[in-house]
DRENPAZA-545767 format. One record per atom (N, C-alpha, C): x, y, z; residue number from 0. Coordinates in steps of 0.05 Angstrom, whole numbers, plus 5000, padded with zeros to 4 digits. Example, Ala and Ser with C-alpha at 12.3 -4.5 7.8 and 13.67 -1.06 7.14 Angstrom:
REM residues 2
     px     py     pz   pos
   5264   4886   5156     0
   5246   4910   5156     0
   5264   4934   5156     0
   5257   4955   5142     1
   5273   4979   5143     1
   5258   5001   5157     1
REM end
This chain:
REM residues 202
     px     py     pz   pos
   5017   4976   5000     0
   5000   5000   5000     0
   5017   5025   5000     0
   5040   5029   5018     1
   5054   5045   5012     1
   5076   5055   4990     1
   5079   5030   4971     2
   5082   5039   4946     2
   5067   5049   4932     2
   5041   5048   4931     3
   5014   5052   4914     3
   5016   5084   4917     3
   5020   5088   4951     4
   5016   5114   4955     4
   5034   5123   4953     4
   5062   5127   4951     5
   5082   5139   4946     5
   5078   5144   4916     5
   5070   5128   4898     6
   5068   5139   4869     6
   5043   5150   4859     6
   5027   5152   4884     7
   4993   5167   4877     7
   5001   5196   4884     7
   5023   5205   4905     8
   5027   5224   4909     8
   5055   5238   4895     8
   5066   5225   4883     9
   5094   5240   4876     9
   5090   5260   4849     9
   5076   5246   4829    10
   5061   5265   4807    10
   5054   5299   4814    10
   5035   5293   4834    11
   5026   5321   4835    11
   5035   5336   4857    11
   5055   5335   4873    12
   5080   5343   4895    12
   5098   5344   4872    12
   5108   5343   4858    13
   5128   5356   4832    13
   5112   5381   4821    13
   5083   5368   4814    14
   5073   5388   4796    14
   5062   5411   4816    14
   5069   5410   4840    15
   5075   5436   4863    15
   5041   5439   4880    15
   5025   5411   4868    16
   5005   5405   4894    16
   5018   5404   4918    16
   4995   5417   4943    17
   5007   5414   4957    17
   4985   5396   4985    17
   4956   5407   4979    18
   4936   5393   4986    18
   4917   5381   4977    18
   4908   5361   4999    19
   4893   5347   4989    19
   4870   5344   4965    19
   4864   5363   4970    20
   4842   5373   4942    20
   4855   5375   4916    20
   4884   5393   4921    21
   4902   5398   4893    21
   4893   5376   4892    21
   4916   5359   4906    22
   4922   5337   4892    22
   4903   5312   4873    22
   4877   5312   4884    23
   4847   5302   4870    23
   4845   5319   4860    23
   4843   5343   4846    24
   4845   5360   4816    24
   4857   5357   4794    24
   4884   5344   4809    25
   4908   5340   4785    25
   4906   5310   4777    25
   4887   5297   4791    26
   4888   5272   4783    26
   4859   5263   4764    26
   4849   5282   4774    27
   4816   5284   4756    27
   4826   5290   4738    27
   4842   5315   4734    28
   4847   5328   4702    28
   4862   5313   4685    28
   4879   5293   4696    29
   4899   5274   4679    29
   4885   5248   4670    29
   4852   5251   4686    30
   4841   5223   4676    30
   4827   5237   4648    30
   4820   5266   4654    31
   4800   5272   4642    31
   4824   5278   4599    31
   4843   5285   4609    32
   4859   5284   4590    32
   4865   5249   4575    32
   4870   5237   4598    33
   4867   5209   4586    33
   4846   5196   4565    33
   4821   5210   4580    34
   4794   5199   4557    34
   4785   5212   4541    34
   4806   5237   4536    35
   4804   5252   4507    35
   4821   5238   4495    35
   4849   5231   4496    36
   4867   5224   4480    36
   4871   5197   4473    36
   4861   5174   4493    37
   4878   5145   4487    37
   4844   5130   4481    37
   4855   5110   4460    38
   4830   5095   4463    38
   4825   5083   4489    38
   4796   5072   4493    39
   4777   5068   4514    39
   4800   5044   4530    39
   4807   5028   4512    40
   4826   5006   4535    40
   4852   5026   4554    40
   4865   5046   4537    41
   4883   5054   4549    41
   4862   5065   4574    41
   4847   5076   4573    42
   4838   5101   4580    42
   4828   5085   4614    42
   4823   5059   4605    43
   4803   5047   4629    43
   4826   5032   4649    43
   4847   5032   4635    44
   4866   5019   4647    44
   4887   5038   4668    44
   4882   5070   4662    45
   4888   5087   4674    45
   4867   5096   4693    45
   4851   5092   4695    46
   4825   5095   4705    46
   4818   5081   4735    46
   4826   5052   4734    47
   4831   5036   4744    47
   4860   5031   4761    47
   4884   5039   4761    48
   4903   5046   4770    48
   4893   5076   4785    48
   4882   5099   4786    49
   4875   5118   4792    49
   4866   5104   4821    49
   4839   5092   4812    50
   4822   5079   4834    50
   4836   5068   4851    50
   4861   5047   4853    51
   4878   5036   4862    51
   4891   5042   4885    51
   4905   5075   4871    52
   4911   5093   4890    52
   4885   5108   4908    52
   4870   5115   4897    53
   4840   5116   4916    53
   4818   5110   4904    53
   4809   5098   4914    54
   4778   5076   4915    54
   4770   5095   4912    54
   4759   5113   4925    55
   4741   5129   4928    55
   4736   5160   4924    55
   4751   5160   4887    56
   4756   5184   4876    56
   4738   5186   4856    56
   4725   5210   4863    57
   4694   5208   4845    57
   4699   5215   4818    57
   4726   5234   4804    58
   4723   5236   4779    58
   4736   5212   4770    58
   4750   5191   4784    59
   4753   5165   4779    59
   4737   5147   4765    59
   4713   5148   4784    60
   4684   5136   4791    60
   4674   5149   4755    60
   4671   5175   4766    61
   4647   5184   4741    61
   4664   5173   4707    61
   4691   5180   4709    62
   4698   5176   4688    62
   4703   5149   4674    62
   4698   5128   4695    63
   4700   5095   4688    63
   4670   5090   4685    63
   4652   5109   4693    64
   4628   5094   4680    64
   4619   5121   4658    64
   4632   5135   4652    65
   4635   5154   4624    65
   4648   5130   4605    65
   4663   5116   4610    66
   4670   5095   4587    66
   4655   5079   4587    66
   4641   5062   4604    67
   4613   5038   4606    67
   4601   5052   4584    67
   4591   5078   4595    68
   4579   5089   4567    68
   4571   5086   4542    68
   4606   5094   4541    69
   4613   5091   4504    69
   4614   5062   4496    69
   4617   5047   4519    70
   4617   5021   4512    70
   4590   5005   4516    70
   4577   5009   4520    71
   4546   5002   4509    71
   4540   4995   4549    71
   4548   4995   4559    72
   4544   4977   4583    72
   4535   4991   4608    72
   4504   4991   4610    73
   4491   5011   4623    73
   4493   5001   4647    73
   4490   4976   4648    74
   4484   4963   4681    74
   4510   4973   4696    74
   4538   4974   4684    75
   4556   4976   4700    75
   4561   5008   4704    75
   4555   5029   4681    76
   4554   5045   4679    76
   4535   5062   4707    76
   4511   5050   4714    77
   4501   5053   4730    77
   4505   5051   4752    77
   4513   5026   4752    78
   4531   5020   4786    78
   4558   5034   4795    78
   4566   5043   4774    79
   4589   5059   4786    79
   4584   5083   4789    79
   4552   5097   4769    80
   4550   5120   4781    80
   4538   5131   4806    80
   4526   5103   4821    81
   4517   5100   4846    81
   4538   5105   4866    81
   4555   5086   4862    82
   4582   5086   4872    82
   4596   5112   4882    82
   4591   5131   4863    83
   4601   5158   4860    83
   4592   5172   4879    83
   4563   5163   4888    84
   4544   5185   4899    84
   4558   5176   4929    84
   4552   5147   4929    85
   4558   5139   4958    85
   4581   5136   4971    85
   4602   5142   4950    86
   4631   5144   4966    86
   4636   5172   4975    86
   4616   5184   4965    87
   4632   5220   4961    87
   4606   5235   4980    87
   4583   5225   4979    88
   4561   5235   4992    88
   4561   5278   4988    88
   4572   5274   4957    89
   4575   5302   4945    89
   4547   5311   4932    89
   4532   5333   4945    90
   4514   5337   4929    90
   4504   5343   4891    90
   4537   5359   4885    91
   4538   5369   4868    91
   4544   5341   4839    91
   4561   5317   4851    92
   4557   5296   4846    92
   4525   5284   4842    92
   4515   5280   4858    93
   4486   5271   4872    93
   4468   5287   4842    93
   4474   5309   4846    94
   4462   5325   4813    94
   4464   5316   4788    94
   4497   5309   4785    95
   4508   5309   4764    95
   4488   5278   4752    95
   4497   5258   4789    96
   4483   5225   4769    96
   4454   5225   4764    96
   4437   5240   4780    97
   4415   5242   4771    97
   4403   5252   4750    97
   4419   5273   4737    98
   4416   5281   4714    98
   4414   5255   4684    98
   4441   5235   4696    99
   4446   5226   4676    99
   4434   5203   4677    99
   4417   5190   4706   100
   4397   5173   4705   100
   4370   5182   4697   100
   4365   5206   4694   101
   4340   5217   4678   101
   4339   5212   4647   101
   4369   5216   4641   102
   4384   5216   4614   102
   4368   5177   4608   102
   4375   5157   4628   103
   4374   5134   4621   103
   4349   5120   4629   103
   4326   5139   4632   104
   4304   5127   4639   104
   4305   5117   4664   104
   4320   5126   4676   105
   4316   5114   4712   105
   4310   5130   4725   105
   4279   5141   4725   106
   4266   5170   4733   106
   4257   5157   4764   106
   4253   5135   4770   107
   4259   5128   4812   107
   4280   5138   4815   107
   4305   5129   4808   108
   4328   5126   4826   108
   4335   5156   4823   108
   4322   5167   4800   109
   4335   5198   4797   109
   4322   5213   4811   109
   4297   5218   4819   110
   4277   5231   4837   110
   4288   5221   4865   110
   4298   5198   4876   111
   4313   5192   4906   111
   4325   5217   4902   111
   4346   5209   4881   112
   4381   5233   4886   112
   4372   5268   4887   112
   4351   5274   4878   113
   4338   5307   4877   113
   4336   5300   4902   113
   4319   5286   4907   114
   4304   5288   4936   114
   4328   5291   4958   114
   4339   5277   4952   115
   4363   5270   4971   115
   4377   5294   4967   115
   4381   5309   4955   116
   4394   5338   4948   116
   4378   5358   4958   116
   4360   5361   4960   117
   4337   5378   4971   117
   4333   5383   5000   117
   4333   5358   5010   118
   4324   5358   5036   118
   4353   5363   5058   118
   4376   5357   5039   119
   4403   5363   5057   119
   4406   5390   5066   119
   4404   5388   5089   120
   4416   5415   5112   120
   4444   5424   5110   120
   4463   5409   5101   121
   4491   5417   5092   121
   4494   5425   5063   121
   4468   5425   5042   122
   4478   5432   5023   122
   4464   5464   5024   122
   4469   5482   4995   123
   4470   5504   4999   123
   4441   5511   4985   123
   4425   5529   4997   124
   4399   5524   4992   124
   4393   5538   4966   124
   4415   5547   4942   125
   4410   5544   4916   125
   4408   5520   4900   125
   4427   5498   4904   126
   4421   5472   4895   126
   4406   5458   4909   126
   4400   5465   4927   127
   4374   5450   4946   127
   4344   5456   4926   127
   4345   5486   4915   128
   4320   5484   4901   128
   4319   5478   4877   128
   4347   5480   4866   129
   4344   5469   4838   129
   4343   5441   4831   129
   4348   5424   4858   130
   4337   5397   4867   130
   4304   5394   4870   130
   4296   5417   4885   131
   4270   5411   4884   131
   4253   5412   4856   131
   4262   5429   4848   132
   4250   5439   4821   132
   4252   5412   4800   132
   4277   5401   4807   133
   4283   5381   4778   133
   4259   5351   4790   133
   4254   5353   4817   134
   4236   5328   4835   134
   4207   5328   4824   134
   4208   5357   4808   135
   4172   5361   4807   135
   4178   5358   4769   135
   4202   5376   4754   136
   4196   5364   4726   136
   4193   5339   4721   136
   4212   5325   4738   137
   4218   5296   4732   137
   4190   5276   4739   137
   4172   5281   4758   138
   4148   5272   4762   138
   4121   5283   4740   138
   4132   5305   4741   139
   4108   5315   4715   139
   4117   5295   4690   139
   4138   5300   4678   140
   4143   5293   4659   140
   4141   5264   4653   140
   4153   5245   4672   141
   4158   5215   4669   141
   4132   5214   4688   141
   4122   5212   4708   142
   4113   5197   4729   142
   4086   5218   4726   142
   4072   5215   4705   143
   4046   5237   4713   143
   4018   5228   4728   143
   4027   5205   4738   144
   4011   5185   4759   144
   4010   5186   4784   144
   4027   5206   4787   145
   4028   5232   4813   145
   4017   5242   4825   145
   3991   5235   4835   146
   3966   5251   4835   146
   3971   5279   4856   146
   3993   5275   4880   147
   4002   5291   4892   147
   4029   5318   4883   147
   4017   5315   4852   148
   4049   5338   4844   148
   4035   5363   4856   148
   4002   5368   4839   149
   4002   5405   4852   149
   4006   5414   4879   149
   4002   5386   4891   150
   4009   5394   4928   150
   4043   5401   4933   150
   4060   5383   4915   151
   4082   5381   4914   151
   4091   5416   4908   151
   4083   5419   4885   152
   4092   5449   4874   152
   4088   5470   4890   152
   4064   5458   4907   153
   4055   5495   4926   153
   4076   5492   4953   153
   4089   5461   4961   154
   4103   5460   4973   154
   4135   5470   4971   154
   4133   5466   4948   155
   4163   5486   4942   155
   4159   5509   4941   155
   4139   5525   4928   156
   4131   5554   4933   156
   4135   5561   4959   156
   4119   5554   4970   157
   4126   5557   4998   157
   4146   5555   5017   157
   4161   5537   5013   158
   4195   5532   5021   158
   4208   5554   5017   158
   4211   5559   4986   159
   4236   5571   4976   159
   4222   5599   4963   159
   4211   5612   4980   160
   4196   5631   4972   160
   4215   5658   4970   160
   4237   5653   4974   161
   4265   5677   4984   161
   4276   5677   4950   161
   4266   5649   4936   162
   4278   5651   4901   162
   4259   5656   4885   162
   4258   5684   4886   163
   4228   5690   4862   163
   4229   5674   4842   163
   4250   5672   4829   164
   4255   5654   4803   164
   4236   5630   4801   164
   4239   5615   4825   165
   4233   5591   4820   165
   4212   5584   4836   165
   4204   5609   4861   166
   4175   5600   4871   166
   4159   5611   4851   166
   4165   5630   4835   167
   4141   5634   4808   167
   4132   5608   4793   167
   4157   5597   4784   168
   4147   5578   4768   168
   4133   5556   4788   168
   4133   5550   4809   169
   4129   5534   4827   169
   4101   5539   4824   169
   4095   5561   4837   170
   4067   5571   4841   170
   4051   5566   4817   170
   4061   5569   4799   171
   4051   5568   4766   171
   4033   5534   4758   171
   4062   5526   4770   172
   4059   5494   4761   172
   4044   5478   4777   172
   4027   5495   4797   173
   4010   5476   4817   173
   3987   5505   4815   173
   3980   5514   4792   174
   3956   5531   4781   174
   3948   5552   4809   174
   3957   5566   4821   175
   3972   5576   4845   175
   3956   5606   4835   175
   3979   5610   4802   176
   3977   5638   4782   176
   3969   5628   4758   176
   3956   5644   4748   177
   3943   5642   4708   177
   3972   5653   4702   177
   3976   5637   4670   178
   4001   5644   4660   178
   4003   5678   4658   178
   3987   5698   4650   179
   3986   5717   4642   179
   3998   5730   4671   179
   3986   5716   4701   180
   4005   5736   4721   180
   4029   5729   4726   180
   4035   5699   4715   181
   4069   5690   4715   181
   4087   5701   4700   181
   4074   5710   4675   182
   4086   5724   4662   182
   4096   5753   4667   182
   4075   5768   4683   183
   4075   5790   4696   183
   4095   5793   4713   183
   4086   5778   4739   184
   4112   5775   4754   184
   4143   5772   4745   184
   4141   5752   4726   185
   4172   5749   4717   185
   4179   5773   4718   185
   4170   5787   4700   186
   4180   5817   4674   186
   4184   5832   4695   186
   4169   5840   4717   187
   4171   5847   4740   187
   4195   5853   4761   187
   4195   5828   4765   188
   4222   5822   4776   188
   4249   5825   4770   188
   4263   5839   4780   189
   4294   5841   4759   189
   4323   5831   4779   189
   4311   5811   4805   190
   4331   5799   4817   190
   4342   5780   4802   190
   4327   5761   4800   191
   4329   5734   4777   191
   4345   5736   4749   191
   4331   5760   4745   192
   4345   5769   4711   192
   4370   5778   4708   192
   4371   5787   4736   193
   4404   5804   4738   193
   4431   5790   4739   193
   4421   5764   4748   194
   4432   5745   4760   194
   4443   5727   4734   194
   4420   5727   4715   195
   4426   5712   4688   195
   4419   5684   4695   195
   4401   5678   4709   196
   4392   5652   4718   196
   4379   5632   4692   196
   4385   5615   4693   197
   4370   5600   4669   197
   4346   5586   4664   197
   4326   5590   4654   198
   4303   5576   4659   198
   4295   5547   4655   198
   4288   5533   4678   199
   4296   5506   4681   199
   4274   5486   4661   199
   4275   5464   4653   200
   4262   5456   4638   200
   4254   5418   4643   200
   4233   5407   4640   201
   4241   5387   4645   201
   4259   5363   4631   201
REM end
């Protein structure tokens, strides 16, 4: 083990890392250079040595099931992006896989990871709502068997009523406001707009 670690750390202590985080930046960025440049065997085989030196390096993680990917292989692809969530218990992670299990038709497991983003007290209560927000497209859209979404929507209005942005649309989407005063309000408002916020979609 202490060889493993002596050469997981000497790379980026040259390249004048000095902490812990450097040093998982410089090793994310050399994987991420790896799976631009070498075919998928090189690429997985560096990938895998990465992990070696730490198990539990999420651009490790994300980027070995970024190759499952390309390589047709969803089941494993999936399990490692689980993997990701649960070694790192990173919200911003937690986003990223749920996104891309929406991407794969896994609209349960992806509505857990919002949820699970939402309701966290340690995360920061802008991705907390843009968690909530993606809990209610993702049920409108896939799951419209929901019978509890308009309750759902006036419940985020209500929460996150401090983000005009997004308790508008909230309020909107559980018939709260007629489009003509959602529209109003938007135009209205020039916190949101100032900000350059993007309008979310399902």
């Amino acid at each position: 083990m202490g060889i493993l670690f002596d050469k997981y750390m000497h790379q980026p202590l040259q390249a004048g890392c000095r902490t812990e985080k450097e040093i998982e930046q410089y090793w994310g960025k050399k994987l991420v250079e790896t799976i631009r440049e070498e075919p998928l065997t090189a690429a997985e085989r560096r990938t895998r040595r990465s992990l070696q030196y730490n198990p539990t390096e999420k651009d490790a993680l994300l980027l070995l099931a970024d190759i499952r990917r390309r390589q047709g292989n969803r089941a494993e692809e999936i399990s490692l992006l689980k993997q990701a969530v649960l070694e790192t218990k990173h919200a911003p992670t937690a986003m990223l896989v749920a996104d891309r299990l929406v991407d794969m038709g896994q609209y349960d497991d992806a509505v857990y990871l919002y949820r699970l983003v939402s309701a966290s007290s340690d995360t920061k209560r802008y991705l907390r709502v843009q968690a909530a927000m993606k809990v209610g497209f993702t049920a409108t859209s896939f799951m419209p068997d929901d019978v509890g979404i308009r309750d759902y929507w006036k419940a985020v209005a209500r929460d996150y009523d401090d983000f005009t942005f997004f308790s508008l649309q909230a309020r909107f989407l559980s018939d709260s406001i007629d489009g003509g005063s959602f529209e109003r309000q938007m135009n209205r408002n020039a916190e949101w707009r100032a900000a350059g916020a993007p309008m979310l979609s399902g």
